[in-house]
C-alpha positions as a Python dict, from the first residue, in 0.01 Angstrom:
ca = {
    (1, 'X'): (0, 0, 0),
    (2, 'X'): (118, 347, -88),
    (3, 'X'): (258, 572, 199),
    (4, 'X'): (55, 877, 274),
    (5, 'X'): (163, 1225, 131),
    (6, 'X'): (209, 1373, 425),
    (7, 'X'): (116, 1710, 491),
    (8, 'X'): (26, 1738, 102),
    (9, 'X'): (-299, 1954, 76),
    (10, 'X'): (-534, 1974, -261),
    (11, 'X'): (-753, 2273, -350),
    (12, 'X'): (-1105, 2213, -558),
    (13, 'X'): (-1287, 2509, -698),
    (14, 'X'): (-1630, 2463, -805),
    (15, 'X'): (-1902, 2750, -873),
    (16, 'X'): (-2205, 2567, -724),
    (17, 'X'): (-2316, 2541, -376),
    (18, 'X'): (-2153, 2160, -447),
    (19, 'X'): (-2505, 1999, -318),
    (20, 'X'): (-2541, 1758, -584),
    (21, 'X'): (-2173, 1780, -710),
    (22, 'X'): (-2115, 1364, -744),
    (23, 'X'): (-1827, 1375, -946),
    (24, 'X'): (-1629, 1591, -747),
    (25, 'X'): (-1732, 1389, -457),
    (26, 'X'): (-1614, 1071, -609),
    (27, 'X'): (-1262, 1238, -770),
    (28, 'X'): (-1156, 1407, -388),
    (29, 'X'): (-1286, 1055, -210),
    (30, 'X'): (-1053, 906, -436),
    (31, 'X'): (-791, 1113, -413),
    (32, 'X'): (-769, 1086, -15),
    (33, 'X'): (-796, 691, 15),
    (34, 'X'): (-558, 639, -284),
    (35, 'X'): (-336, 819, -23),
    (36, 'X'): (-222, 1076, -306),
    (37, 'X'): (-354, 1394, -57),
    (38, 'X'): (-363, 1396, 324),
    (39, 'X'): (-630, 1701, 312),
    (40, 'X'): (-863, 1842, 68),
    (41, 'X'): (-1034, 2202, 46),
    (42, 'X'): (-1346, 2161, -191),
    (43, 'X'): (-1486, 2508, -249),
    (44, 'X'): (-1781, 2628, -358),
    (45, 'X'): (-2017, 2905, -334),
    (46, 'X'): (-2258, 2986, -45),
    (47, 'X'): (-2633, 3081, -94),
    (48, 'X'): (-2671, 3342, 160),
    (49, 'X'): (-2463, 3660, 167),
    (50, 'X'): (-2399, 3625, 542),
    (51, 'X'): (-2276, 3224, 555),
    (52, 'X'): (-2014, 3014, 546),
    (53, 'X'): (-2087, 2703, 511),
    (54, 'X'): (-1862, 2373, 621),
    (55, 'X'): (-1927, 1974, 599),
    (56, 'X'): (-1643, 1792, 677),
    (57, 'X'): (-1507, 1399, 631),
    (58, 'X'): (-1240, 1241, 678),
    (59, 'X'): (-955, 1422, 516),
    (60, 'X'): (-1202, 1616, 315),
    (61, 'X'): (-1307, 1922, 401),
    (62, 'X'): (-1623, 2111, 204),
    (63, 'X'): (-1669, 2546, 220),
    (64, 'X'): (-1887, 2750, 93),
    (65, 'X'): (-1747, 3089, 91),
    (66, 'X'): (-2029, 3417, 24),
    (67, 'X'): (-2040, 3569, -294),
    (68, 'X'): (-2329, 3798, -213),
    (69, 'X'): (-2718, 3805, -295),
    (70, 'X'): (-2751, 3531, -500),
    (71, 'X'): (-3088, 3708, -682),
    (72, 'X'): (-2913, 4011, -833),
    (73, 'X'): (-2930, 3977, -1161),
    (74, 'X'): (-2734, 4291, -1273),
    (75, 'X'): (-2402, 4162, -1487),
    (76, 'X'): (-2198, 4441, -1302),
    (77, 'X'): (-2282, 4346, -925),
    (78, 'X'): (-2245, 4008, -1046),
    (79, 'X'): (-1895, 4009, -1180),
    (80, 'X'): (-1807, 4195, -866),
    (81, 'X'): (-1913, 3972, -631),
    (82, 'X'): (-1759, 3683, -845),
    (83, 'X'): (-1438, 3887, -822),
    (84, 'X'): (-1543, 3948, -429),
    (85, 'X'): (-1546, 3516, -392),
    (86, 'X'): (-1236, 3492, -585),
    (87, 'X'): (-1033, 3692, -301),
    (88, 'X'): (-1195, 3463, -35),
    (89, 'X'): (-1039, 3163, -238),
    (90, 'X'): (-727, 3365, -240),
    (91, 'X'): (-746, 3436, 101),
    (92, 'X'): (-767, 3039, 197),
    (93, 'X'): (-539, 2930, -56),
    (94, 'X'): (-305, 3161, 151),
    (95, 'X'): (-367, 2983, 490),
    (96, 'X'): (-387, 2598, 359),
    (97, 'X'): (-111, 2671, 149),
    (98, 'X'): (-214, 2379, -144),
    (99, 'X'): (53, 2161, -305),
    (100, 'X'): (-219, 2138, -625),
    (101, 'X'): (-488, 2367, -727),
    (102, 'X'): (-788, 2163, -955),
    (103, 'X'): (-1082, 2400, -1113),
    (104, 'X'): (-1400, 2216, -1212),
    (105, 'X'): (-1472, 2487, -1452),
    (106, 'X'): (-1329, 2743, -1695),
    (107, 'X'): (-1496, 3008, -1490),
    (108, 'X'): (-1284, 2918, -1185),
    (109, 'X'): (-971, 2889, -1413),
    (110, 'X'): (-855, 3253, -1398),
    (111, 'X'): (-843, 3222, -1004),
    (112, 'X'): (-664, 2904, -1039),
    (113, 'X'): (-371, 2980, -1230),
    (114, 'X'): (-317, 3310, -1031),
    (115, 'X'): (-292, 3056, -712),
    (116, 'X'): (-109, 2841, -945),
    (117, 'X'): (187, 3122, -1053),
    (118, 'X'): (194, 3284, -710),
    (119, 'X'): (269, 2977, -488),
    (120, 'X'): (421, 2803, -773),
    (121, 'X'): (251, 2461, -751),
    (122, 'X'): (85, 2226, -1028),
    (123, 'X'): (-217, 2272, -1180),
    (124, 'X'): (-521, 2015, -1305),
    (125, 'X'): (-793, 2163, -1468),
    (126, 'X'): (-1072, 1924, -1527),
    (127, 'X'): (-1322, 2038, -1751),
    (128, 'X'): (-1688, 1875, -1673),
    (129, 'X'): (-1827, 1976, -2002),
    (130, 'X'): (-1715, 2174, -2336),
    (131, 'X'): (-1756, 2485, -2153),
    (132, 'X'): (-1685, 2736, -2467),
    (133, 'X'): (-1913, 2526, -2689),
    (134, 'X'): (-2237, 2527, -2484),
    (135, 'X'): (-2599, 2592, -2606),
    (136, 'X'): (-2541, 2917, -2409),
    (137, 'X'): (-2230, 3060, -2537),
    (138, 'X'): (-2318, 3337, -2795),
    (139, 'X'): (-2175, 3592, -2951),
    (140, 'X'): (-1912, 3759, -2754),
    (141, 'X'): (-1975, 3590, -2440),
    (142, 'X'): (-1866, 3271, -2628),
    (143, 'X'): (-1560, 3453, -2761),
    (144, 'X'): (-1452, 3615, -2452),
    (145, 'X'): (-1462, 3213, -2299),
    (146, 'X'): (-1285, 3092, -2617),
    (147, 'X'): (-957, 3371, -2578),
    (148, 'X'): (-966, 3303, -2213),
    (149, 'X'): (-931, 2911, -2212),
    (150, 'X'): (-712, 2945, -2516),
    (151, 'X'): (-450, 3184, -2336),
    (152, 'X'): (-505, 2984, -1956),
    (153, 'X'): (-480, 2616, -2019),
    (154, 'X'): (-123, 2622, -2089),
    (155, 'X'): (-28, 2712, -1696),
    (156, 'X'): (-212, 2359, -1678),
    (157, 'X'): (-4, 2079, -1550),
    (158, 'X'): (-268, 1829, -1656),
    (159, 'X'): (-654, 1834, -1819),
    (160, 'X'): (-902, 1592, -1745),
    (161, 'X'): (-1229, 1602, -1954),
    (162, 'X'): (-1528, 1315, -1964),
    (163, 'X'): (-1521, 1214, -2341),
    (164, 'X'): (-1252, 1079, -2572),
    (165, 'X'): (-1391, 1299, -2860),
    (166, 'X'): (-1366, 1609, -2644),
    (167, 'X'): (-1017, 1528, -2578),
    (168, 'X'): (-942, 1480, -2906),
    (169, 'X'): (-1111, 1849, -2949),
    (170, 'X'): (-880, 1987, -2664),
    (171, 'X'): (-541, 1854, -2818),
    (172, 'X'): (-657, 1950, -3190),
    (173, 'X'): (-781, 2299, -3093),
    (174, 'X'): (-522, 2419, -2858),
    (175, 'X'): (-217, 2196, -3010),
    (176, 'X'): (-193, 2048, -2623),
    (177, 'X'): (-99, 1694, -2481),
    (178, 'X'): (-456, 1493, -2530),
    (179, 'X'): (-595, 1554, -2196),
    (180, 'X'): (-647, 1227, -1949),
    (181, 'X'): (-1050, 1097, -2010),
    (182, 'X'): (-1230, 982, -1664),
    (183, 'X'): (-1595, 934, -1795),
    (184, 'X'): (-1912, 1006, -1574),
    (185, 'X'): (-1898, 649, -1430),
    (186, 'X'): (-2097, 574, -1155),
    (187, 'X'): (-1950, 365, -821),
    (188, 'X'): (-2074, 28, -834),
    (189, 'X'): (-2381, -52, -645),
    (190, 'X'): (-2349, -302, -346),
    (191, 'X'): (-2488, -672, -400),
    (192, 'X'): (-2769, -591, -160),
    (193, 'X'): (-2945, -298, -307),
    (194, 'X'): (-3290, -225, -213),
    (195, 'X'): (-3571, -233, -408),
    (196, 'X'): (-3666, 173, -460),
    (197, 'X'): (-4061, 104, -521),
    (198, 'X'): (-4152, 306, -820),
    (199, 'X'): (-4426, 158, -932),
    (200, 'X'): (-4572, 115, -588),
    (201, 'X'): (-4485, 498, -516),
    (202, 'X'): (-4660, 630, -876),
    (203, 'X'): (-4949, 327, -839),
    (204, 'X'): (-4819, 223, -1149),
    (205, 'X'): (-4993, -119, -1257),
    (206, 'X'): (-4771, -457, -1194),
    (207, 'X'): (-4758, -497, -1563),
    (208, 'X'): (-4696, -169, -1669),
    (209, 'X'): (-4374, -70, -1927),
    (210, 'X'): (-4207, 143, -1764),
    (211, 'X'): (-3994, 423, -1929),
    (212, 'X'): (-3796, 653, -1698),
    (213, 'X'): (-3557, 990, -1745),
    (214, 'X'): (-3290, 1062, -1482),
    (215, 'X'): (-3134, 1421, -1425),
    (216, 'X'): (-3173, 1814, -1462),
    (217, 'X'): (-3506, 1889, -1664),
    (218, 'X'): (-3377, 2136, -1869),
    (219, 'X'): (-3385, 2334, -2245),
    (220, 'X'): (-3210, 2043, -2507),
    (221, 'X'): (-3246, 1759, -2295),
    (222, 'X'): (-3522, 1635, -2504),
    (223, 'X'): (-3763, 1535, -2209),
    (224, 'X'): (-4025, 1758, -2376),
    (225, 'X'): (-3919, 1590, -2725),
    (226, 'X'): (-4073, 1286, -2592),
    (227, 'X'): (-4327, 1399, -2422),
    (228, 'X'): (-4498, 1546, -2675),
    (229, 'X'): (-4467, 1202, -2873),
    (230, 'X'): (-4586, 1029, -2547),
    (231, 'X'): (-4920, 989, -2724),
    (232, 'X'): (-4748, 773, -2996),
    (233, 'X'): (-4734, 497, -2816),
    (234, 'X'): (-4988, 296, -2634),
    (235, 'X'): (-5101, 325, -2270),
    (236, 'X'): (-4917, 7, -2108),
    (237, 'X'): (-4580, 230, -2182),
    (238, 'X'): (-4574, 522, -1907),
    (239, 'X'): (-4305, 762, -1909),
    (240, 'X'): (-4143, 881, -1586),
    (241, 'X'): (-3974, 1187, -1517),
    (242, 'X'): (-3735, 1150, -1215),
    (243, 'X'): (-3595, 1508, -1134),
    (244, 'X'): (-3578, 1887, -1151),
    (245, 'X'): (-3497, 2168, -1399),
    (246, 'X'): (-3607, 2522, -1520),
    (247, 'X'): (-3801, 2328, -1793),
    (248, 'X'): (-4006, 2115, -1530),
    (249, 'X'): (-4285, 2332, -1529),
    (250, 'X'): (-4354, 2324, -1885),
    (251, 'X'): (-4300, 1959, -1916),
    (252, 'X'): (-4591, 1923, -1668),
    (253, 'X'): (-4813, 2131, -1843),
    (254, 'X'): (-4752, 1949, -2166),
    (255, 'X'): (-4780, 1622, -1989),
    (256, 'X'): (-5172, 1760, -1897),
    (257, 'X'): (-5474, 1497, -2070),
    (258, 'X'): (-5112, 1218, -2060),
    (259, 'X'): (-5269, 1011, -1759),
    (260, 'X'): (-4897, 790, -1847),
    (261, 'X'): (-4694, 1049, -1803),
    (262, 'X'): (-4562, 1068, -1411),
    (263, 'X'): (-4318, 1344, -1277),
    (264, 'X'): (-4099, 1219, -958),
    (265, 'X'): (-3845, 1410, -753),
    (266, 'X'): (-3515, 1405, -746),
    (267, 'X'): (-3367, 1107, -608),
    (268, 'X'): (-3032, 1068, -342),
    (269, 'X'): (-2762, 962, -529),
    (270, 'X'): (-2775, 671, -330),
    (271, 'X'): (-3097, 590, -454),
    (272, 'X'): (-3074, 638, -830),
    (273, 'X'): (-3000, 274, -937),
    (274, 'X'): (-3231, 115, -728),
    (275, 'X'): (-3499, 339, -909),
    (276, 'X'): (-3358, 287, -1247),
    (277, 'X'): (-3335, -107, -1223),
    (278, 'X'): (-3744, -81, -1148),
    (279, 'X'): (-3759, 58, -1547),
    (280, 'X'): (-3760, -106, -1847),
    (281, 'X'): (-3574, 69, -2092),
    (282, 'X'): (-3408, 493, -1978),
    (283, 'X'): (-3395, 781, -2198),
    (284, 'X'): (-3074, 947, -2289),
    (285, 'X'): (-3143, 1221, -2562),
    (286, 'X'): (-2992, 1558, -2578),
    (287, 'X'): (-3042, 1810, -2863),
    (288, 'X'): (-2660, 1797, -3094),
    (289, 'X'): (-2702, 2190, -3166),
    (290, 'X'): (-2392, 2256, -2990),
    (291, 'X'): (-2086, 2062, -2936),
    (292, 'X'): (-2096, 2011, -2619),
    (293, 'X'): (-2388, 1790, -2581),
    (294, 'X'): (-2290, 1636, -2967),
    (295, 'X'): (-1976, 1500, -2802),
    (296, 'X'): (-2109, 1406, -2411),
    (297, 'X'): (-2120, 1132, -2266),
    (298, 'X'): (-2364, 1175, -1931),
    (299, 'X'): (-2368, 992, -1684),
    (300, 'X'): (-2694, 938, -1637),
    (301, 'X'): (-2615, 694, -1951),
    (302, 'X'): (-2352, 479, -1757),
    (303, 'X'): (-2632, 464, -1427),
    (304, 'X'): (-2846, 251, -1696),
    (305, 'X'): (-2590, 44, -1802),
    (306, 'X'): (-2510, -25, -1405),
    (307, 'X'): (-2884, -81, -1359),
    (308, 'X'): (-2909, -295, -1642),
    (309, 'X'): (-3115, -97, -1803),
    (310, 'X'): (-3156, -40, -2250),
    (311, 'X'): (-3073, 277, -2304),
    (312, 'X'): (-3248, 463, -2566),
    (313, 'X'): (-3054, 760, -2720),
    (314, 'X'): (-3002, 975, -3047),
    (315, 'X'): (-2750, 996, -3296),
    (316, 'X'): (-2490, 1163, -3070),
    (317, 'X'): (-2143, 986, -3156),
    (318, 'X'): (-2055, 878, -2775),
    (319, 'X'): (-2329, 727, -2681),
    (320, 'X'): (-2463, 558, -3060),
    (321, 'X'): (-2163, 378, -3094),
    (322, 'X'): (-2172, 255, -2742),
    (323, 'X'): (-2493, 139, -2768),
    (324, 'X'): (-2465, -19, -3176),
    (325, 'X'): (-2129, -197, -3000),
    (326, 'X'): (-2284, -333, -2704),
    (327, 'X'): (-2636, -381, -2825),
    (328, 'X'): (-2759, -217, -2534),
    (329, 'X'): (-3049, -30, -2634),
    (330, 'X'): (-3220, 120, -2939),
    (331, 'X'): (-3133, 474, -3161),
    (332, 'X'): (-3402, 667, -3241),
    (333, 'X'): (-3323, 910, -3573),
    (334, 'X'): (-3424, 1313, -3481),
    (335, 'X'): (-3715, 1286, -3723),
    (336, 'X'): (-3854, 935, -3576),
    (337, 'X'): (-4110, 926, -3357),
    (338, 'X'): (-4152, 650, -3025),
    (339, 'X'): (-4367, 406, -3209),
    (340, 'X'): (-4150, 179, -3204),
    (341, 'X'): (-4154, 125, -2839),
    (342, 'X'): (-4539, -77, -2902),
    (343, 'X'): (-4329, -315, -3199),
    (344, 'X'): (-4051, -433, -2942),
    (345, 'X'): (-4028, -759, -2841),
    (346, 'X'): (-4023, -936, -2477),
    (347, 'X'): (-3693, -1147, -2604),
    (348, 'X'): (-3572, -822, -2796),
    (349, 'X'): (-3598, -617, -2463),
    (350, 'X'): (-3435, -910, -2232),
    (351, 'X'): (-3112, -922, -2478),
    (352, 'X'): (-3062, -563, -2522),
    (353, 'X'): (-3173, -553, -2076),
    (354, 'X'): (-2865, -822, -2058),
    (355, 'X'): (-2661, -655, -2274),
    (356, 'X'): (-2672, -322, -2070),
    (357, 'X'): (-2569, -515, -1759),
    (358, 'X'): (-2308, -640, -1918),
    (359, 'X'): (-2147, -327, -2034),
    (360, 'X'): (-2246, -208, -1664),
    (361, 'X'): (-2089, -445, -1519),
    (362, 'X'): (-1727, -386, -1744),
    (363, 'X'): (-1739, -7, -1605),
    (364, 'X'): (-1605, 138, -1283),
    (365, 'X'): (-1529, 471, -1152),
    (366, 'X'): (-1206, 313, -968),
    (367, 'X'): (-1067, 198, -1291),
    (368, 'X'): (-1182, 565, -1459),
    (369, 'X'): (-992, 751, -1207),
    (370, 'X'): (-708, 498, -1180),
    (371, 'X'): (-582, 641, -1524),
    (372, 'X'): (-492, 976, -1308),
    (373, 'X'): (-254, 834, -1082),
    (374, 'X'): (69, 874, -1257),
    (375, 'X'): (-17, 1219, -1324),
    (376, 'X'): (-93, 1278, -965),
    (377, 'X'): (215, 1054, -849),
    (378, 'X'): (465, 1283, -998),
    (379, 'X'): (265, 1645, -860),
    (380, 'X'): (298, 1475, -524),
    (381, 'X'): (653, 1354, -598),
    (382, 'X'): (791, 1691, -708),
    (383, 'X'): (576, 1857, -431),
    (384, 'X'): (729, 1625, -133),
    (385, 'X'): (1091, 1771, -335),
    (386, 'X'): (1053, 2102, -293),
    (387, 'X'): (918, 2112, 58),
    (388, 'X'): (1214, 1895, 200),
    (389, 'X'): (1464, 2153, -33),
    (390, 'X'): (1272, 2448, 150),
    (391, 'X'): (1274, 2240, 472),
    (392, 'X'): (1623, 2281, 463),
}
């Protein structure tokens, strides 16, 4: 077993209050029990002007510094009180003086690599989605995030990103070293998992076909997309909804006169496969209008595989040729409708059901993350270096 760094502290930005944050969660967990960091800072961003917010664990250590009132909408008080958050981070990074800065996000980047050039330690920026190719980067605001990644990623020691084609995008458009690739892989589920009781919970009949969506309800995730063809397919198939979103709303208003259309909350993390194994096929569709989503692969589509679950996506490269590989689920065309959900097959459905537990079962977050350790081995390395030269 390795030795623990001793002493060797890691700091995690992340704009979000970190709530539902599960891949951060999972990459600091993993970073503490593979013994690579004695202590880890994750920070995010507190709610209320007045708080500060802690939740510890062992050897992790979550804060929530104040940015200011979250409601103002007004682009100038917001970039101040970004700026206002960003000397907070400053002003921790100066008392748990980190041997390795990591930014979750290209907004966080700017604070990072000033941490990064004045206490001269590494750098890992892992990028959670293609941040300067997103449905909401226009105009200048998308060229402003373009000139900025372009001219900041090179103080990066190492990038992590979730898709091979998005690191293929990194090294082609900023001539870099192809970036590692830990995909949205979920922990494996224990043996013993509990039944979740969807069907019970919705009164859902026993023999009911059961169709379910995991995740953020939100504009070009294509829940609306299907529920407006909900009335394609016969009434044995109902379609559930599990989660939240700005888009929720009009989903259930849509969904009005669709007695097999069912909206659930959102679900512990803990919880999520145990609902999705209840299903009979999961939906994994996201509009391709902007890069980003074109080249993701979410992990929502990884808890169906774990659950054992046929997936049913669009033509997005990631996830098509995961599925046509594995024959682990069905995908639909942008101009087809769901009627083919009332032509499939008992047999068809067990294959395709077996299928996705077998690609399930091949996937672990363990082995994802397990690709970082070299990287991290040498930061740590050259960081235990230069504090026995200083020591000196």
């Amino acid at each position: 077993m390795a030795k623990r760094s001793s002493g060797i502290v890691g700091l995690h930005l992340y704009p979000s209050d970190l709530t539902h944050e599960s891949r951060i969660e999972k990459m600091v967990a993993w970073l503490v029990e593979a013994r690579l960091f004695s202590r880890i800072y994750v920070v995010g961003i507190s709610g209320r002007a007045d708080a500060q917010v802690r939740k510890q664990r062992r050897g992790i250590c979550f804060v929530r510094l104040k940015k200011g009132q979250a409601d103002n909408r007004r682009p100038f008080v917001k970039t101040i009180q970004f700026l206002a958050w960003f000397v907070r981070i400053g002003a921790l990074a100066r008392r748990t003086r980190p041997a390795c800065i990591h930014p979750h996000s290209l907004s966080v980047l700017p604070i990072a690599v000033l941490i990064k050039v004045v206490y001269r330690i590494p750098l890992v920026y892992e990028a959670h989605e293609l941040e300067t190719e997103v449905k909401t980067a226009k105009g200048s605001r998308r060229t402003i995030l373009k000139v900025l990644e372009r001219s900041l990623i090179r103080f990066a020691d190492e990038v992590v990103v979730v898709s091979d084609l998005i690191a293929d995008w990194y090294a082609d458009t900023y001539s870099i070293r192809r970036p590692y690739v830990v995909r949205n892989v979920p922990e494996a589920p224990p043996d013993d998992a509990r039944r979740f009781g969807l069907r019970r919970r919705l009164d859902l009949p026993e023999d009911a076909l059961v169709a379910v969506y995991l995740g953020s309800v939100a504009p070009g995730r294509r829940v609306e997309w299907v529920i407006e063809r909900w009335n394609q397919v016969s009434e044995r198939w109902h379609f559930v909804v599990v989660g939240d979103g700005p888009s929720l709303a009009y989903c259930r208003q849509i969904a009005e006169g669709l007695p097999n259309v069912h909206f659930h909350p959102l679900v512990l993390p803990s919880e999520v496969l145990a609902l999705a194994r209840e299903a009979d096929i999961g939906f994994c569709m996201l509009d391709a209008d902007c890069l980003s989503y074109k080249f993701s692969l979410p992990n929502k589509f990884f808890e169906y595989a774990m659950a054992g679950v046929p997936i049913v996506a669009n033509e997005l490269p990631e996830m098509a040729a995961l599925i046509r590989r594995e024959d682990a689920g069905w995908v639909v065309p942008d101009e087809d409708d769901l009627s083919f959900l009332d032509s499939l097959r008992q047999d068809e459905m067990r294959r395709k059901a077996t299928n996705a537990g077998r690609l399930g079962r091949s996937l672990s977050w363990k082995a994802e993350v397990e690709t970082l350790r070299p990287a991290y081995e040498r930061i740590v390395g050259r960081e235990h270096r230069n504090s026995r030269r200083l020591a000196r």
